[in-house]
ZAMARGU-4260 file (C-alpha; in steps of 0.2 Angstrom, whole numbers, plus 5000, padded with zeros to 4 digits):
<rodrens>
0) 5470/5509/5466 | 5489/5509/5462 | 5496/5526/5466 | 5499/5529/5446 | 5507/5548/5450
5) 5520/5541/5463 | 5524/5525/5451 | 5527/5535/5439 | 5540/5545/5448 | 5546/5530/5454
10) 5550/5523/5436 | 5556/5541/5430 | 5570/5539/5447 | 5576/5521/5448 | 5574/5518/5428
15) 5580/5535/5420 | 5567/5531/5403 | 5558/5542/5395 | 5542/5530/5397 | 5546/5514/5407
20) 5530/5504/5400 | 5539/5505/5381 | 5539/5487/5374 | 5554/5474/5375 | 5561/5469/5359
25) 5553/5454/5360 | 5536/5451/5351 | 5524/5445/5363 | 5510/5434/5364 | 5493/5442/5363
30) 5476/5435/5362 | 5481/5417/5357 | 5495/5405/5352 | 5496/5410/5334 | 5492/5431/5337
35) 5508/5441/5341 | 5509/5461/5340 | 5522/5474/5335 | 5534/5477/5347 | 5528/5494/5348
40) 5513/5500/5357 | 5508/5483/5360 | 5493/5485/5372 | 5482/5495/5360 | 5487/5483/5345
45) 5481/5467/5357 | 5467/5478/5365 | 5459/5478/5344 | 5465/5461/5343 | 5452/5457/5353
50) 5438/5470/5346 | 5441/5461/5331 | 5439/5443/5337 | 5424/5451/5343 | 5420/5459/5327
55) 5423/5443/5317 | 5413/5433/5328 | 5398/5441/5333 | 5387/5452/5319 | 5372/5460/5325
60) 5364/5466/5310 | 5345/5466/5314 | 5348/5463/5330 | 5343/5480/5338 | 5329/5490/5343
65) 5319/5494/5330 | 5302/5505/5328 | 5290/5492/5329 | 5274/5501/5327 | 5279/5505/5308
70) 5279/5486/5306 | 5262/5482/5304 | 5262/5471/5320 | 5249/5458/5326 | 5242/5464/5344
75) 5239/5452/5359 | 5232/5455/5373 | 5234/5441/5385 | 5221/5441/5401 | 5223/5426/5411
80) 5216/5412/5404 | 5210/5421/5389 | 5221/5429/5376 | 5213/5442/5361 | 5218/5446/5343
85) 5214/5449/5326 | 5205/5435/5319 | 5215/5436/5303 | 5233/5434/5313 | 5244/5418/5311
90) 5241/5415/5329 | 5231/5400/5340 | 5226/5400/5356 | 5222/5383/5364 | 5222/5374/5382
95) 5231/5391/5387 | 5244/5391/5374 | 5248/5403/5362 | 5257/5398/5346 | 5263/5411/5334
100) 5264/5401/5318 | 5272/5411/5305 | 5286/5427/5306 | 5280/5444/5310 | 5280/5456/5324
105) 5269/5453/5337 | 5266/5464/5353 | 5262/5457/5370 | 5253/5463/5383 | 5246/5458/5399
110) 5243/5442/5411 | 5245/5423/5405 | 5241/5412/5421 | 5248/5395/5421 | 5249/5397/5401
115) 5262/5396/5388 | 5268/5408/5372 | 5276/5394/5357 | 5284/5401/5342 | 5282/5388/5328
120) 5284/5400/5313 | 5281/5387/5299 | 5288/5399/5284 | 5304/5399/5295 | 5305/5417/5294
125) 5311/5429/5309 | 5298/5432/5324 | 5298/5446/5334 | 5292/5446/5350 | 5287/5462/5358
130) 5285/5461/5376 | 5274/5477/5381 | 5268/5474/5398 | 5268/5457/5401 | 5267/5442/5414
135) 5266/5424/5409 | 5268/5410/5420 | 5267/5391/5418 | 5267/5376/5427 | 5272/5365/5419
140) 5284/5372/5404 | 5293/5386/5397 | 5284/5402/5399 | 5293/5405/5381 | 5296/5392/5369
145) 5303/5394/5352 | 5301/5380/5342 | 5304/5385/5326 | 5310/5400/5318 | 5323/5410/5307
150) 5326/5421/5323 | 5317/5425/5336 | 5319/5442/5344 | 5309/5448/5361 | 5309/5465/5365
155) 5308/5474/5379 | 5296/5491/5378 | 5304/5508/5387 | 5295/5509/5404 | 5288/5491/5404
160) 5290/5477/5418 | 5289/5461/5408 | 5290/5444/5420 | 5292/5429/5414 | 5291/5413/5425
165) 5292/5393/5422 | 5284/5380/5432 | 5295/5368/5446 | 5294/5353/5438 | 5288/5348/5418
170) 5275/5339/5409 | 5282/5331/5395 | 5276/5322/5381 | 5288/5310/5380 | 5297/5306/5395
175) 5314/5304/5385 | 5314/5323/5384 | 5322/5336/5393 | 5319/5350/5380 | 5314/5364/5384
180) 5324/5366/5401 | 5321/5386/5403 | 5309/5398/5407 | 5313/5408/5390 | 5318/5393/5378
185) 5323/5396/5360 | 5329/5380/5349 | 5335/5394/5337 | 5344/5410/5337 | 5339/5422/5350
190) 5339/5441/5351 | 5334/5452/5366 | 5335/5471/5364 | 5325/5485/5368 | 5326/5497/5386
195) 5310/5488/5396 | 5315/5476/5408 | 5313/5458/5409 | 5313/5448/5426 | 5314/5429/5423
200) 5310/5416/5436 | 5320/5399/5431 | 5310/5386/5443 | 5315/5371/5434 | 5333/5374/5427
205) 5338/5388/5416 | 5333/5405/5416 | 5336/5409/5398 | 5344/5396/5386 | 5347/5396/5366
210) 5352/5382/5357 | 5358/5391/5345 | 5365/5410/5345 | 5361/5420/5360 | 5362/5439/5358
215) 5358/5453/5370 | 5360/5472/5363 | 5350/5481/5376 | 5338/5480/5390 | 5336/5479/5410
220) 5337/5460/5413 | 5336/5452/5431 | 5337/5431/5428 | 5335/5420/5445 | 5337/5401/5441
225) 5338/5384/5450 | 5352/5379/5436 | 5361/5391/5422 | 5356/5410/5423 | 5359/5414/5404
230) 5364/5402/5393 | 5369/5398/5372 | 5376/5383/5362 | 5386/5391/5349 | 5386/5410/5353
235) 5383/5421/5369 | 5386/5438/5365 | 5383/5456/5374 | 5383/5473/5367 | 5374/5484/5381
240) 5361/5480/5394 | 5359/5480/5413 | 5360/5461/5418 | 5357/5453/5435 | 5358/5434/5437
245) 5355/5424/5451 | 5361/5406/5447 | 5363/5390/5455 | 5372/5383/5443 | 5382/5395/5431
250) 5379/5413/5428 | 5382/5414/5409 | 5390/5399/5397 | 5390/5392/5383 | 5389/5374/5377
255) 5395/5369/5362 | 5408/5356/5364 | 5406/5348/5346 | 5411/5361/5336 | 5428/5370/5340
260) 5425/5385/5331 | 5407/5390/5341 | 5404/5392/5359 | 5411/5408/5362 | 5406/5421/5373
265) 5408/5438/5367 | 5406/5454/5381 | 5407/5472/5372 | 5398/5480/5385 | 5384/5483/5399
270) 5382/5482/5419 | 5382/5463/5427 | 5378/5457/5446 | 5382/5439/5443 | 5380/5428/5461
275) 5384/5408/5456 | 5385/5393/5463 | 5394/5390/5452 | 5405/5398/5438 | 5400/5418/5435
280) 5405/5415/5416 | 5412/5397/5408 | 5415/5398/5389 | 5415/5380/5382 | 5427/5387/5369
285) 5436/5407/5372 | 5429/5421/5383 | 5432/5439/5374 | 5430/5454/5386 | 5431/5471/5374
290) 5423/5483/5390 | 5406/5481/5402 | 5406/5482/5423 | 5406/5464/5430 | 5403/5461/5447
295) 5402/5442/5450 | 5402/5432/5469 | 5405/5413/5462 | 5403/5400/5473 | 5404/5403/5492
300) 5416/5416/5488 | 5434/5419/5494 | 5436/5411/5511 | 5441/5419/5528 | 5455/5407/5528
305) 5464/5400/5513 | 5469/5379/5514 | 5487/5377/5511 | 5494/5364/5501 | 5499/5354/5515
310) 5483/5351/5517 | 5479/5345/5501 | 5484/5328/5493 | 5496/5330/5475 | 5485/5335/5461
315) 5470/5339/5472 | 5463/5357/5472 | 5456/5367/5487 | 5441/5356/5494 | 5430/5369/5487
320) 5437/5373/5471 | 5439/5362/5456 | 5453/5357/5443 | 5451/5359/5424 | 5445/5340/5424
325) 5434/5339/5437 | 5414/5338/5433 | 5406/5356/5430 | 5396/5357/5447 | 5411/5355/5456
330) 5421/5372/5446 | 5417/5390/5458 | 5427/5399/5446 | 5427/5418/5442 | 5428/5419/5424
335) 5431/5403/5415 | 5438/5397/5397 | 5442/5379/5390 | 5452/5389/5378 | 5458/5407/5379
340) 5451/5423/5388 | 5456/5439/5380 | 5451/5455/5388 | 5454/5474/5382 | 5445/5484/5394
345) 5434/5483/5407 | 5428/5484/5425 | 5430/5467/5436 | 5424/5462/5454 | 5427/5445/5456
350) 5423/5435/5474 | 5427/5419/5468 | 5428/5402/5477 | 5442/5394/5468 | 5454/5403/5452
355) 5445/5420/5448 | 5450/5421/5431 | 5455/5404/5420 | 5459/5397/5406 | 5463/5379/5399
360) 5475/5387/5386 | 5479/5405/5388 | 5476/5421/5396 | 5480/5438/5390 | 5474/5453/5400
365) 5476/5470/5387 | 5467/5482/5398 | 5451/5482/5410 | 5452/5485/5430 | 5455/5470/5441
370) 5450/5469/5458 | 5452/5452/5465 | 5450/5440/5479 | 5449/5423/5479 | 5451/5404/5488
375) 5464/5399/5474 | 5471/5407/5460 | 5470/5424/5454 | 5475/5423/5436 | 5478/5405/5429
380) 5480/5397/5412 | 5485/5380/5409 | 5497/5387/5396 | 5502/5405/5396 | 5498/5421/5405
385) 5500/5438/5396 | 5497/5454/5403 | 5500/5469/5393 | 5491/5483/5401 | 5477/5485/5414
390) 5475/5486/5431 | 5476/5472/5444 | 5472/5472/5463 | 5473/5453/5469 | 5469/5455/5487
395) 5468/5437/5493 | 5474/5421/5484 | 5483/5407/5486 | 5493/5409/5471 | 5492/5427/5463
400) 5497/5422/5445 | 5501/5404/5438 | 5504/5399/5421 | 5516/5386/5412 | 5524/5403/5406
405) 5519/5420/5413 | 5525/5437/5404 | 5523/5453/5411 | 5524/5466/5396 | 5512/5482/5404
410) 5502/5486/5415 | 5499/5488/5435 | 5499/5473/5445 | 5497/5472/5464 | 5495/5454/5472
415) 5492/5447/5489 | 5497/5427/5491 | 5497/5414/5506 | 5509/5404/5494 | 5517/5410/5480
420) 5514/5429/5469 | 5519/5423/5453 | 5522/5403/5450 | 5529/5398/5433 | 5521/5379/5434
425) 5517/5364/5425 | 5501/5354/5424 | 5482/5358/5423 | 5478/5371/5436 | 5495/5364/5446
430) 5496/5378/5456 | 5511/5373/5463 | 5510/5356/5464 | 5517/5347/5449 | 5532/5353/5454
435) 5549/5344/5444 | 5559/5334/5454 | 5576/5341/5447 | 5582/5359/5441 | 5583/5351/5424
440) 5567/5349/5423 | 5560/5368/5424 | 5555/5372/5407 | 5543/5387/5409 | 5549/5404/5409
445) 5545/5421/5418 | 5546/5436/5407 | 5544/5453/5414 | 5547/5465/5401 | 5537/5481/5410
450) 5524/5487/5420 | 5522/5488/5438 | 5522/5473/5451 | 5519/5473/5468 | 5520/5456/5475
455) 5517/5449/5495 | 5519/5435/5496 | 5520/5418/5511 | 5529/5407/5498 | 5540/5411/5484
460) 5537/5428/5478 | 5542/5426/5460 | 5544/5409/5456 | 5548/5398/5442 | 5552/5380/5438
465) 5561/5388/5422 | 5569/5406/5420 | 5565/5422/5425 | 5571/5437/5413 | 5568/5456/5416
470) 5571/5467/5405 | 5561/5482/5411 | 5549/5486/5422 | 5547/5489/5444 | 5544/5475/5455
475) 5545/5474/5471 | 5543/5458/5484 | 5537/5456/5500 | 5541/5439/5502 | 5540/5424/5513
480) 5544/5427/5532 | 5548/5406/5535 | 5563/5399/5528 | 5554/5386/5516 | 5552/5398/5502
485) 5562/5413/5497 | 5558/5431/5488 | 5566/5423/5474 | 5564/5405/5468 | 5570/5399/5450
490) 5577/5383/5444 | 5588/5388/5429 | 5591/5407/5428 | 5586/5424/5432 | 5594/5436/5419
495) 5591/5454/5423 | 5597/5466/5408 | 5585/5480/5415 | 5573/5488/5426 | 5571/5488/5447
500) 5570/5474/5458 | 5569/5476/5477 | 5564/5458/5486 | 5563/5456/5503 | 5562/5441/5515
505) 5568/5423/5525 | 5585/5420/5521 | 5583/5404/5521 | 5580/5400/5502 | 5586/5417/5496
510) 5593/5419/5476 | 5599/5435/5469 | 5599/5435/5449 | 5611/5426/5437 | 5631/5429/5436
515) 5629/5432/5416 | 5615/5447/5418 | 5620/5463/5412 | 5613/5471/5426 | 5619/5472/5443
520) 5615/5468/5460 | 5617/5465/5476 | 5610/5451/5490 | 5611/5457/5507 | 5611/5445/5522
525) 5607/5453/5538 | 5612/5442/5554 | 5595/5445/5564 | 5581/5448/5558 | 5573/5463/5553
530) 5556/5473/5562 | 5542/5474/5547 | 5544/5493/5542 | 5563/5496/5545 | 5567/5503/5529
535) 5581/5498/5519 | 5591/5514/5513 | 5605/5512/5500 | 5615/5528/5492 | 5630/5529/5480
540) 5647/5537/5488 | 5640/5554/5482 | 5624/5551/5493 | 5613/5550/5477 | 5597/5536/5483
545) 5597/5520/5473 | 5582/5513/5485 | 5572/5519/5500 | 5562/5503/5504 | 5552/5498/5518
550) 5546/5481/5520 | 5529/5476/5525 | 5535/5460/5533 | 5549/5456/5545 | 5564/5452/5534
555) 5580/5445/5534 | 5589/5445/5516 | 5585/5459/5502 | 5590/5457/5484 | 5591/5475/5474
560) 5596/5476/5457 | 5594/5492/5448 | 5601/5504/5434 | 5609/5515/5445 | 5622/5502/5453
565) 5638/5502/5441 | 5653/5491/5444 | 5667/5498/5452 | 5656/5510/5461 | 5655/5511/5480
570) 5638/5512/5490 | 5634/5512/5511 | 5618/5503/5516 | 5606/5510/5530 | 5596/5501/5540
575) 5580/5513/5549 | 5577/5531/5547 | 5561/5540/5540 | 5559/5549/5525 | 5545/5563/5520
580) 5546/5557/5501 | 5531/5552/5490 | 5529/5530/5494 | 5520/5519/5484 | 5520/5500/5491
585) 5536/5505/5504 | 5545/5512/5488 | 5547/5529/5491 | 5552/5540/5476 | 5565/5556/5476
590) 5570/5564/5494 | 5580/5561/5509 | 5583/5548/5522 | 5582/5554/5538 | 5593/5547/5554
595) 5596/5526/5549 | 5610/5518/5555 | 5623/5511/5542 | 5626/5494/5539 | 5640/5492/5528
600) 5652/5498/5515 | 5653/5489/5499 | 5660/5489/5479 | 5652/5483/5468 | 5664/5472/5459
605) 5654/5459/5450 | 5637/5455/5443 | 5629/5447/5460 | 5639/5456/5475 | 5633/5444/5491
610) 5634/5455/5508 | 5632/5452/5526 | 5636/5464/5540 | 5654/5461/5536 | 5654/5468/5520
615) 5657/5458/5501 | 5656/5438/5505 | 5662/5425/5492 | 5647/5413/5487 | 5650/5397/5483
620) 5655/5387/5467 | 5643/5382/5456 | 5630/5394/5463 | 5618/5402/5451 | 5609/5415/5461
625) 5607/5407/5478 | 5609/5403/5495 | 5607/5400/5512 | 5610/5415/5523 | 5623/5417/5532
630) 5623/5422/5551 | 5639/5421/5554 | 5651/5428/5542 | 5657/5420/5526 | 5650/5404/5526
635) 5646/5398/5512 | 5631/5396/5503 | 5625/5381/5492 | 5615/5380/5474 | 5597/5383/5475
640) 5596/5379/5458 | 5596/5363/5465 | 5589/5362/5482 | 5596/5347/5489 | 5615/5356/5487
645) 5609/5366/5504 | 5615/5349/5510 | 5627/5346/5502 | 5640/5337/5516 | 5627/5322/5516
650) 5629/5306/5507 | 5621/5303/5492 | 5608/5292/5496 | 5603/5303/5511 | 5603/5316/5499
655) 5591/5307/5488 | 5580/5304/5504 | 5581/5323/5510 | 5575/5329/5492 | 5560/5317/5492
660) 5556/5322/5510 | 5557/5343/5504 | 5545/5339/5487 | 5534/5330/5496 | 5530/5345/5511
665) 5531/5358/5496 | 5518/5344/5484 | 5506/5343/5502 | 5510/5325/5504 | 5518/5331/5520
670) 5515/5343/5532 | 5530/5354/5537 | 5531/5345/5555 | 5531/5328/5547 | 5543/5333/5536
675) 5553/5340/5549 | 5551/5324/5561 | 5557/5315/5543 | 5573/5325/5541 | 5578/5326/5560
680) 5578/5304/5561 | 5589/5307/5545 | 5600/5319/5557 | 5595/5334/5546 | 5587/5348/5552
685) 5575/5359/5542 | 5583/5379/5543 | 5572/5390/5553 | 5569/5408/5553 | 5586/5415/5554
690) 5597/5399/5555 | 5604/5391/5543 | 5602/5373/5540 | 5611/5361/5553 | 5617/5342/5552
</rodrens>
């Protein structure tokens, strides 16, 4: 999925390390705000930090599979309207219902028409159910109803089909009710084990619900279900098992919101096909993923075409998707969390119709395989993203990443975006939209501190409100094609003490990386733009490659900063040629350039060195890391630490208008043409491809 052998010749060229994933010195944030690792070996010690969170909360002593015949069981065989045991057994038969009254084993075998099994165990001891063979159907209730009981466990025989279904609509006794809701209903903990399957037919609500702890160690389990597929209140917890779910509602959740420290759902392991209307799996509380195989279609699934924010008004989400606040049926999420998800390992296909993975609080990805598409967001967290390992594959999004801080320590990551790749944003689920109004205002941060990133993007391709810092790591941007948005977007700084950075797009909004990095780099400003796939070639005076690039998009600006470039060095960039070398994502890794024709000569004599065709270009005072491009020479370009200074010959009141016409087309208040129609009665006009902006 992400040309590992080639990446890694790629880091061992461009970053000369030893092992380019090796931790910052920074401690990082790992499965919640008050869990941090060692600096070293960072993924493994977050990867047990979440097999212990799973270990602390979930225990499943006495929850397996055990050899029930030794237990002295109580046999039933049901057989339609009749049902036959041992005279002697704690067990009632009447009107078609069959109540277990006190704890034992019991074994379950053939037909219950429109019929019901109750467990009232009266000594409050554990129940086990063992389903051996069985169909029961009701009308008019739960096919399984646990009223009472210690624990209740069902197991599932080797080489059994057992089919549990409920009726369309319930008889209650009291019409205030609405207990039980599900075709297996426990008001107590549940266990399900055992290698038999189980099929459950959820005609009223629920498939299987637990208001208590909900535990599934084993077993081939298939759930349809008008509502929830698999539900529990304080616990919902996975070891192994082959699980399909067909939902209306939600696939799997839980639903304690009184209690803060229950409602987590806990995944070690097992095979799921989850199709949902809406969430595949919602966590009232955290969502902890240790390993298993998830594929989940939530939702419609990822559109053919993705609405852009224009099209929305501020605050609002995709007219299909939901935001944190919004009421549950209205949320088509992927995997879902009001608090943190933690995953170590893993297998995930998620179609989702709005954000494919999201938290209220905090993600942290420690390992697992991603593979990604969705109508909103890939990865988002109302408060911090983390990755430190895995693989990621976003194919369609509207924004890849977003979190109110975002920090990139490992792993592979490979995004497709129709606005921005990763957004560093405020605000629940903002995705771009509760933008500040000033550069002052920015306070989140972009960290990359390692892996592998592979961003392409329509918007901003790395963008932050904040900072960005790197410190390690490859990234490469394919970035925006129109000159709203540039590769590059950040409102405070971009430090760059280490790693590779090649970013290519408009040059409309183009920022290289902070004056005060330690790191060199160099913005290049081509006056015409540049075919999609006309690589990019720089090389020292010796001839030694700093980058062979081709970009997957037509391009106008590039911004390199790596190792390799020294001050006080001289280097020539190529423009075309071909080279026979091992690529990954356009980067290609050790070998020669063939044919190219040069573009210019240059020394690097500073931190930012700012090119055109010319050669070295002065940049303008009080310029952090951005500009306009410049066409024709040496003209200057303004502060894109502060927008607004791309205009900086207007008045200050038609300043002040111009800003609130930009944030409203970037908030979706305004659709570029209006904005542009805006702008042109001011006697501005908005920069196009290639041009820079006019008065």
């Amino acid at each position: 999925m992400m040309k590992r052998s080639a990446y890694y010749k790629i880091a061992a060229t461009l970053l000369s390390t030893t092992m380019l994933f090796a931790c910052s010195n920074n401690d990082s944030t790992t499965t919640s705000s008050e869990t941090s690792a060692e600096t070293a070996g960072v993924g493994k010690l977050v990867n047990t930090d979440v097999s212990n969170l799973v270990s602390k909360a979930v225990s499943y002593q006495e929850d397996s599979y055990t050899q029930w015949k030794n237990e002295n069981p109580t046999y039933i065989e049901l057989n339609g309207t009749e049902a036959t045991f041992d005279s002697s057994a704690a067990v009632l038969f009447k009107n078609n219902v069959l109540t277990i009254k006190t704890g034992g084993t019991y074994v379950l075998s053939g037909q219950l028409d429109n019929g019901q099994v109750v467990v009232d165990a009266e000594d409050k001891n554990t129940v086990k159910l063992i389903l051996n063979g069985v169909d029961i159907q009701s009308s008019t209730s739960s096919a399984i109803n646990v009223v009472n009981a210690e624990k209740t466990t069902i197991s599932l025989v080797e080489g059994t089909e057992n089919n549990i279904s409920d009726g369309k609509q319930y008889v209650y006794e009291d019409s205030s009710e609405d207990e039980p809701n599900a075709a297996i209903f426990s008001k107590d903990d549940l266990t399900i084990n055992g290698t038999g399957t189980l099929i459950v037919q959820g005609n009223y609500n629920n498939g299987i619900a637990s208001k208590d702890k909900l535990k599934i160690t084993s077993g081939n389990i298939e759930v349809h279900a008008v509502d929830d597929g698999i539900m529990g209140r304080d616990l919902v917890a996975v070891k192994e098992g082959t699980i399909k779910i067909e939902a209306g509602g939600d696939g799997i959740k839980s639903t304690n919101d009184e209690d803060t420290s229950k409602g987590v759902i806990a995944l070690e392991g097992g095979t799921f096909d989850i199709t949902s209307g809406n969430d595949g799996i919602q966590s009232i509380a955290s969502l902890w993923i240790t390993d298993g195989s998830y594929t989940i279609k939530s939702g419609e699934g990822s559109p053919d075409t993705i609405n852009n924010h224009e099209e929305r008004m501020p605050g609002q989400e995709n007219s299909t998707a939901a935001t944190t606040t919004t009421t549950e049926s209205e949320s088509y999420k992927g995997l879902k969390a009001s608090v943190d998800i933690a995953v170590g390992g893993g297998s995930f296909k998620i179609d989702s119709e709005d954000d494919a993975v999201h938290s209220n609080q905090h993600v942290t990805l420690a390992g697992g395989e991603f593979m990604i598409s969705t109508g909103d967001d890939g990865i988002h967290a109302d408060s911090s993203v983390v990755t430190t390992g895995g693989n990621i594959n976003i194919t369609k999004s509207y924004e890849g990443i977003e979190g109110k801080n975002v920090t990139i320590e490992d792993g592979e990551i490979q995004l497709t975006s129709t606005d921005d790749g990763i957004n560093v944003a405020g605000g629940n689920d903002a995705s771009g939209m509760d933008m500040p109004t000033t550069a002052t205002e920015g306070t989140g941060s972009l960290q990359i501190n390692g892996g592998y990133i592979s961003v392409n993007a329509q918007g901003d391709g790395l963008d932050s409100n904040g900072s960005i810092s790197m410190t390690d790591g490859v990234v490469i941007v394919n970035g925006p094609t129109e000159n709203m948005n540039g590769q590059l977007d950040y409102d405070s700084s971009f430090n760059i003490t280490g790693g590779f950075i090649v970013a290519v797009g408009s040059s409309g909004m183009s920022q290289a990386h902070s004056e005060d990095s330690s790191q060199a780099g160099v913005l290049m400003t081509y006056p015409e733009i540049q075919t999609a796939g006309t690589m990019i070639h720089l090389e020292d005076s010796e001839g030694k490659n700093i980058v062979s690039f081709t970009p997957a998009k037509d391009y106008q600006s590039v911004f390199i900063s790596s190792p390799e470039l020294t001050k006080d060095a001289s280097y020539t960039l190529y423009s075309g040629g071909t080279s026979t070398a091992e690529e990954a994502d356009g980067l290609y890794t050790d070998g020669g350039v063939e044919g190219g024709t040069k573009v210019v000569d240059f020394t690097v004599s500073e931190t930012v060195t700012w090119l055109n065709e010319s050669g070295v270009t002065e940049a303008a005072a009080n310029r952090p890391g951005g500009g306009v491009g410049a066409p024709g020479g040496d003209q200057a370009r303004p502060d894109m630490g502060n927008r607004v200074d791309m205009f900086s010959d207007l008045d200050e009141e038609t300043r002040q208008k111009v800003q609130e016409i930009i944030e409203q087309q970037r908030n979706g208040t305004l659709t570029q043409e209006e904005a542009q129609e805006q702008l042109a009665e001011l006697g501005v006009e908005m920069p196009q491809r290639g041009t820079p902006p006019q008065q």
